[in-house]
ZAMARGU-4260 file (C-alpha; in steps of 0.2 Angstrom, whole numbers, plus 5000, padded with zeros to 4 digits):
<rodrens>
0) 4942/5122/5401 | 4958/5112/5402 | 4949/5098/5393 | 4947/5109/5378 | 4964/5115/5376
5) 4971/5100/5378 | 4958/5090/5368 | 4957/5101/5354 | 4960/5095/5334 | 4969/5102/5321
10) 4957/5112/5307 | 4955/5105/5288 | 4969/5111/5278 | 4956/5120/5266 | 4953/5129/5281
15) 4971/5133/5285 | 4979/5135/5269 | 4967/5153/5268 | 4975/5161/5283 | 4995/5156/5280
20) 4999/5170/5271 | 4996/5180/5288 | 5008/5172/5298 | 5025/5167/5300 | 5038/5154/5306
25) 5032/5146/5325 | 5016/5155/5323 | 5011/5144/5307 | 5013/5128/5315 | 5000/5132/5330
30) 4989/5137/5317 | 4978/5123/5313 | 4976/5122/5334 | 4970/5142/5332 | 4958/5141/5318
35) 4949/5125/5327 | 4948/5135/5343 | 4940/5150/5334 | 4927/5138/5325 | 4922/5134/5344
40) 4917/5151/5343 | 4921/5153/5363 | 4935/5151/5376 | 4934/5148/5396 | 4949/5154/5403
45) 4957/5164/5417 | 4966/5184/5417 | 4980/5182/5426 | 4982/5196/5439 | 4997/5202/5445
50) 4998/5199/5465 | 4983/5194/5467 | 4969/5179/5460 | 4963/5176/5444 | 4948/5181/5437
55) 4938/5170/5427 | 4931/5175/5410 | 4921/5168/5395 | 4924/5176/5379 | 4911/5172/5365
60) 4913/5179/5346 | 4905/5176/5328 | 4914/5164/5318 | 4915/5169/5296 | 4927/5159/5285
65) 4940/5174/5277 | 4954/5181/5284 | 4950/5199/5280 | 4930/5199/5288 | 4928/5206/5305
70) 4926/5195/5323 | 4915/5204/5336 | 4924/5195/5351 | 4913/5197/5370 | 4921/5194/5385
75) 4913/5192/5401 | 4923/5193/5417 | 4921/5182/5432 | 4901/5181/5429 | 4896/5200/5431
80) 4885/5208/5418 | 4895/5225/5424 | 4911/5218/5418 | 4907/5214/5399 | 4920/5218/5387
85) 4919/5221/5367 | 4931/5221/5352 | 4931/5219/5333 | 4945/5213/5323 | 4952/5205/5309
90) 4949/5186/5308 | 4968/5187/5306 | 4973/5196/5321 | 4959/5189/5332 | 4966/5171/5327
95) 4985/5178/5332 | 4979/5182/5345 | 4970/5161/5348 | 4988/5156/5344 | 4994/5167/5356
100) 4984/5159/5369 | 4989/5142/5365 | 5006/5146/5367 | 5004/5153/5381 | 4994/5140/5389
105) 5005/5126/5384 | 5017/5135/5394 | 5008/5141/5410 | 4992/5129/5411 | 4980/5144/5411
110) 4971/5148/5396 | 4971/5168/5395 | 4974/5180/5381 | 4991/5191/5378 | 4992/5208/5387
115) 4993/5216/5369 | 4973/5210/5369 | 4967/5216/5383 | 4975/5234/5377 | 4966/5234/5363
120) 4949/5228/5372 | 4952/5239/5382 | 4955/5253/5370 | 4971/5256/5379 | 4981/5261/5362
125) 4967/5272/5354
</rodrens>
């Protein structure tokens, strides 16, 4: 998994240029790395729990070109069927989220999604 992060290539500039006028500042420059990462169309990475060990997870989604179309994300933790997740979300946001990770992984070496993703998997905010 580290492989990947580390590894990974910028997108095209046509493929950028599309999504800039959704984010700002730092956010912008992380961008080619995020829309790459969601042309992968999946991420192996780890949710870090507090006090205790990581759980493993592989989250798969659909990948469409606009800004504005909707990404069905799936995530699967720690390889049980019982613990699979679903969301959908704005190409946008779903790729704030991607920058979100990178950032966070550059930082910590585990490749896991913000807590403000997991609340909305989760339907924490509904």
């Amino acid at each position: 998994m580290t492989q990947v992060l580390d590894a990974i290539q910028p997108a095209t500039a046509r493929d950028v240029n599309v999504y800039l006028p959704y984010y700002q500042g730092g956010k912008r420059d992380l961008l080619p790395l995020a829309i790459s990462l969601y042309q992968s169309s999946n991420l192996e990475g780890q949710r870090g729990i507090e006090g205790g060990s990581n759980i493993p997870f592989v989250a798969t989604w659909n990948v469409s070109k606009l800004p504005a179309d909707l990404t069905r994300c799936r995530i699967q933790f720690d390889n049980d069927g019982d613990l699979n997740y679903e969301l959908t979300i704005t190409n946008f946001e779903f790729i704030g989220f991607l920058i979100e990770v990178i950032t966070n992984y550059r930082r910590t070496k585990v490749a896991d999604f913000p807590k403000t993703f997991y609340r909305k998997l989760l339907k924490l905010d509904d």
